[in-house]
C-alpha positions in Angstrom: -63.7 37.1 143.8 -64.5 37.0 140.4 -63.2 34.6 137.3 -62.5 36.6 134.5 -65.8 35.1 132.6 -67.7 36.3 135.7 -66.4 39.9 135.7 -67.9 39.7 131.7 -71.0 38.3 132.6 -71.5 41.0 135.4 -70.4 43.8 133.7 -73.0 43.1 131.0 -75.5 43.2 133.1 -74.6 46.2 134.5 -74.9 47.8 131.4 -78.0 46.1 130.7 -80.0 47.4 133.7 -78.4 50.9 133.6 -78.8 51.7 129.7 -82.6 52.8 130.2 -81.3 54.5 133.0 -78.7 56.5 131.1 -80.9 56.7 128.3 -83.3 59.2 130.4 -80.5 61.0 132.0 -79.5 62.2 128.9 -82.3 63.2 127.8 -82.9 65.3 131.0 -79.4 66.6 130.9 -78.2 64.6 133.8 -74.9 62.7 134.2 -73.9 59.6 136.0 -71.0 59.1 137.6 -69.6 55.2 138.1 -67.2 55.3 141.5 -64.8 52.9 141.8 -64.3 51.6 144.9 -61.5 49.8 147.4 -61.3 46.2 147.4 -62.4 46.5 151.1 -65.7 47.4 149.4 -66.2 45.4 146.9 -64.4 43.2 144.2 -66.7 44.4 141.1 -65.0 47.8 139.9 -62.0 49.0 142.1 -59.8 51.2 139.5 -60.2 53.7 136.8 -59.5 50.9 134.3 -61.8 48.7 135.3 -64.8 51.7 135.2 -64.2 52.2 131.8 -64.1 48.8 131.0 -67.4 48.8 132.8 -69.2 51.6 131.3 -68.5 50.8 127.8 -71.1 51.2 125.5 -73.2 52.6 127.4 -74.2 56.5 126.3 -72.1 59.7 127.3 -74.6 60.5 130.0 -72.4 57.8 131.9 -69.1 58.7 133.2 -66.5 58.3 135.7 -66.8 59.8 139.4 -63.4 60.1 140.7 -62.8 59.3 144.5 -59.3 59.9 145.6 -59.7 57.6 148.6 -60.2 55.3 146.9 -57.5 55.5 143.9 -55.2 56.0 146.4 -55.3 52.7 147.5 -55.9 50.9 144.2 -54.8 53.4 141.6 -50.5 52.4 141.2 -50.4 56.2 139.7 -53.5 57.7 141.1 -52.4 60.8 138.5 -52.2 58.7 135.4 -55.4 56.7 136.6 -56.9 60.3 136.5 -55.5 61.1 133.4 -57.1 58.4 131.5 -60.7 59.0 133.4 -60.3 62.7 131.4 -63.0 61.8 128.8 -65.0 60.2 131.2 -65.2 62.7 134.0 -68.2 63.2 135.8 -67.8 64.3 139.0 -65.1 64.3 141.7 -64.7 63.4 145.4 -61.8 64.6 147.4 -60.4 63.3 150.9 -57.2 62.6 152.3 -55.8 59.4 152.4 -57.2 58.1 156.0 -60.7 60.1 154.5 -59.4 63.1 156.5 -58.9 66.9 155.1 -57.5 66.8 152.1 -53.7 68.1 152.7 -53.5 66.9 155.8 -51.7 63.7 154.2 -49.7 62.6 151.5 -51.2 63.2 148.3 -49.7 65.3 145.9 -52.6 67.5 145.5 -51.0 70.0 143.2 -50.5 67.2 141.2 -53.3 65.6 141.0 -55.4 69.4 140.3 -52.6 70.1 137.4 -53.7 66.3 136.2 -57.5 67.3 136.9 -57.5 70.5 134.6 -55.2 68.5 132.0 -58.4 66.8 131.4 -60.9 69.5 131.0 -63.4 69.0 133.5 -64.6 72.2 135.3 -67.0 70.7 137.5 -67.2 70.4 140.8 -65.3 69.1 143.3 -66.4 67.7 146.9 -64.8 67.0 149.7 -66.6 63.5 151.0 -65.9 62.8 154.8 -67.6 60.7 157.4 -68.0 60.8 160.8 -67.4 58.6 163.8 -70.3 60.0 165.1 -73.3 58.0 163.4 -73.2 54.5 163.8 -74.4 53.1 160.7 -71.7 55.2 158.4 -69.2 54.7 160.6 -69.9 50.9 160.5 -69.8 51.3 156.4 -67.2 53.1 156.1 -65.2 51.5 158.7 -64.8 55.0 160.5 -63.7 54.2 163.9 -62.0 57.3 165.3 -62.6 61.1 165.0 -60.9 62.2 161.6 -60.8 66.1 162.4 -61.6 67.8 166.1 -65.3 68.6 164.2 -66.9 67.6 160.7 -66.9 71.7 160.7 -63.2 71.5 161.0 -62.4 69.0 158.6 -64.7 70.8 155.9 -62.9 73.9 156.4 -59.6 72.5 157.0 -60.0 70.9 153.8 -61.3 73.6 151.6 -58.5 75.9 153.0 -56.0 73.7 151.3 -57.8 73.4 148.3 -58.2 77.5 147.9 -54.4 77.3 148.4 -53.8 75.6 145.5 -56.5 76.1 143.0 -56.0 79.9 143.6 -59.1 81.0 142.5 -61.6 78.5 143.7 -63.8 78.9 140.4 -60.9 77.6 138.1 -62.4 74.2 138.9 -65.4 74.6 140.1 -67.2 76.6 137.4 -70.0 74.2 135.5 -69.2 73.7 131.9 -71.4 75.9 129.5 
């Protein structure tokens, strides 16, 4: 838990300590992506709100990577949520619901691409999974059952839903420039 004078206080720092960071990013052409996370995970930065907040002033190099895990959970419209991250876009993560395939759930995934290209970004997007089967990420990411027959599976479980509604996969996936 944080008070709201806390959540100030840390957020400045943050900036603080990434700034020369970002600063040489940019000047390499690299970009950063802030994730928000579950509260599960951590009470610091949990929605899309809350990463803008905490990126603020920093330069453009540093942006928003999108996780729909985890807006799921904390986003109250995961769509809108990614709406407002448009300017901000970095990069984006895509799993189902229970970090499964994506489709294999209850996510409105046409939704949520027609939301993603609303915003411009063309970069990629990953599917992030986990397996059961390495203790130490499992334990992290509180994994504790198998979330496809094979990782294999999942991956192109996953990425056969997404061809089926981005169409041609390079709509999204083409790099800017």
């Amino acid at each position: 838990r944080m008070s709201p004078a806390a959540r100030t206080e840390c957020y400045a720092q943050f900036r603080r300590a990434l700034a020369p960071v970002a600063d040489r990013a940019g000047e390499s052409g690299v970009s950063i992506g802030v994730e928000a996370l579950n509260r599960y995970e951590t009470s610091v930065v949990n929605t899309v709100e809350q990463t803008i907040e905490l990126i603020d002033g920093l330069p453009p190099s540093v942006g928003i990577m999108i996780d729909t895990y985890h807006m799921n959970i904390e986003e109250a419209d995961p769509y809108a949520a990614l709406a407002a991250a448009g300017p901000y876009v970095k990069h984006v993560q895509v799993s189902g619901t229970d970090r499964g395939a994506p489709g294999a759930d209850h996510f409105d995934w046409p939704r949520f691409f027609t939301t993603l290209r609303a915003t411009g970004y063309r970069g990629a997007v990953c599917i992030e999974s986990f397996t059961a089967q390495n203790a130490t990420i499992a334990t992290a990411a509180s994994i504790w059952r198998p979330l496809a027959p094979s990782q294999d599976r999942l991956a192109t479980d996953g990425l056969r839903h997404l061809r089926k509604i981005l169409g041609d996969p390079h709509r999204i996936s083409t790099p800017p420039g």
